[in-house]
C-alpha positions as CSV (number, residue, x, y, z in Angstrom):
1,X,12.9,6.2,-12.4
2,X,14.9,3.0,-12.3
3,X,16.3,0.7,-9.7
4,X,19.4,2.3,-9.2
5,X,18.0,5.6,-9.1
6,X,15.6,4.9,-6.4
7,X,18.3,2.7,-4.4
8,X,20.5,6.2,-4.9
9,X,17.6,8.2,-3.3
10,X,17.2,5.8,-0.5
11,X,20.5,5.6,0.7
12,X,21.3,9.6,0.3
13,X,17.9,9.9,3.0
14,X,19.3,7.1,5.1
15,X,22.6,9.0,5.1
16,X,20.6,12.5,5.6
17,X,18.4,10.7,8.7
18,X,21.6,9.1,10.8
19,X,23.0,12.4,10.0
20,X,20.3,14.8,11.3
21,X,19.4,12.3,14.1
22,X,21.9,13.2,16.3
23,X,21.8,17.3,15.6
24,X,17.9,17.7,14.3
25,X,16.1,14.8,14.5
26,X,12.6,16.8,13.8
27,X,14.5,17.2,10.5
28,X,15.7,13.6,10.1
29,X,11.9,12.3,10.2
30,X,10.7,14.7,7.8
31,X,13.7,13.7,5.4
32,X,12.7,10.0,6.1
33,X,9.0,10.8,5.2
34,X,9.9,13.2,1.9
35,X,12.2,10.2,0.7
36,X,9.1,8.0,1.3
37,X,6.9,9.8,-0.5
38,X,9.2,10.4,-3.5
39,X,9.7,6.3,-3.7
40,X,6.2,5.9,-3.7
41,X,5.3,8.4,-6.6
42,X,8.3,6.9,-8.5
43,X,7.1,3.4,-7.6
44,X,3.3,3.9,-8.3
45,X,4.6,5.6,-12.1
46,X,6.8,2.7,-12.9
47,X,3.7,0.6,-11.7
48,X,1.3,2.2,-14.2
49,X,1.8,0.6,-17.4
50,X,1.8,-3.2,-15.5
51,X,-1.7,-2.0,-14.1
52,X,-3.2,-1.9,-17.1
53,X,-1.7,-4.4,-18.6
54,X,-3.3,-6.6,-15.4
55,X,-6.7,-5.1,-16.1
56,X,-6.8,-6.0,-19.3
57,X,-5.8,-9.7,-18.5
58,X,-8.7,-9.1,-15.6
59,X,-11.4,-7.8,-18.1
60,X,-10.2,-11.1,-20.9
61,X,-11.3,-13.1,-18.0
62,X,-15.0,-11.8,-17.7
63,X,-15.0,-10.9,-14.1
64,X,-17.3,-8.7,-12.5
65,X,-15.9,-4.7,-12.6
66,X,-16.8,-4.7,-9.3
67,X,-14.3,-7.6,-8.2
68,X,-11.3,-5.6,-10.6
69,X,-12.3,-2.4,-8.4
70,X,-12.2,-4.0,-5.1
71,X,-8.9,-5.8,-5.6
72,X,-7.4,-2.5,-7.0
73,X,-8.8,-0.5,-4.1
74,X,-7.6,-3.3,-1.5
75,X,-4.1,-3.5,-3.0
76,X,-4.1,0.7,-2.7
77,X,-5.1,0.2,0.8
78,X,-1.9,-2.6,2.1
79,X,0.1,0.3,0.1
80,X,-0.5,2.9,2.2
81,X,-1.6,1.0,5.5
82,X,2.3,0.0,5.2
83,X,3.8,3.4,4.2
84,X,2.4,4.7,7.3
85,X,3.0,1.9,9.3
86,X,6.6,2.4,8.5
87,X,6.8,6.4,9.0
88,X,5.5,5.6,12.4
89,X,7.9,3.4,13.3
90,X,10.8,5.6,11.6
91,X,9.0,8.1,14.7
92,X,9.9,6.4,17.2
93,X,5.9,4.7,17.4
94,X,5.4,1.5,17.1
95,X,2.0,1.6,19.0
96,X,0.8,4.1,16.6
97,X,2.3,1.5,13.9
98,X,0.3,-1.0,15.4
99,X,-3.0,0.4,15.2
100,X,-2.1,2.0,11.8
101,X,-2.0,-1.9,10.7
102,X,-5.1,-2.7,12.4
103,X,-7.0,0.4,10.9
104,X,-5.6,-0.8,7.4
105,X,-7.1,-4.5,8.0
106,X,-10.2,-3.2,9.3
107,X,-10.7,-1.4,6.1
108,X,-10.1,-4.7,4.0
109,X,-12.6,-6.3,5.9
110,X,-15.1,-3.8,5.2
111,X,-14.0,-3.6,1.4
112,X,-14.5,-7.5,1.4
113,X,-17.8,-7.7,3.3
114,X,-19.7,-7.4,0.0
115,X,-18.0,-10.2,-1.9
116,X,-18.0,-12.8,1.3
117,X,-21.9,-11.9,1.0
118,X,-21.7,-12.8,-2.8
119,X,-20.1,-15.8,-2.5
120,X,-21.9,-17.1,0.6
121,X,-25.3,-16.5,-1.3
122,X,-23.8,-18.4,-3.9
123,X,-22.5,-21.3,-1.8
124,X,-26.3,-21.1,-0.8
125,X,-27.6,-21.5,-4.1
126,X,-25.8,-24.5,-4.8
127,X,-26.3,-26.1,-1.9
128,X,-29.8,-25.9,-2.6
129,X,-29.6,-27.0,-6.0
């Protein structure tokens, strides 16, 4: 889907949500959330081809599988740690926001953990000589 298709989509569910707000407004977040998801799936397709194009590039430079994984599986985690931060907020919750955030950057610490260990013990090594 292009720009302007997606820009179309958005606006129609912005229209739909200040519409059904004042009448539904169960209705108006589940409109807000469909439209999310739909952007996301047409953003995430459009993404596809650039993906591999990057891993490729990645793989050229000889790193480790392991770092191309974790920076894949960290960029799908800011992804949806922000989609969800956002649908709670569209709710109404911006504690539940909050602590959406925080779970998101507690899992990047713990996806991280194993490369910090990698490049300390490497530090370590060189320090040593």
């Amino acid at each position: 889907m292009e720009l302007t298709g997606i820009l179309s989509l958005l606006l129609i569910a912005a229209f739909l949500t200040v519409l059904l707000r004042q009448y539904r407004p169960e209705l108006a977040l589940s409109v807000g959330v469909v439209a999310g998801v739909l952007l996301l799936l047409a953003v995430l397709r459009a993404l596809t081809p650039s993906l591999s194009s990057l891993q490729e590039m990645l793989q050229a430079a000889a790193l480790p599988t392991e770092y191309i994984a974790t920076l894949f599986k960290a960029l799908g985690i800011c992804l949806i740690t922000q989609f969800s931060a956002d649908a709670c907020r569209d709710a109404g919750e911006t504690a539940l926001a909050a602590k959406a955030e925080f779970a998101g950057k507690v899992a990047l610490l713990v996806l991280s953990l194993p490369l910090f260990e990698e490049i300390t013990s490497l530090a370590l090594k060189l320090m040593q000589g």
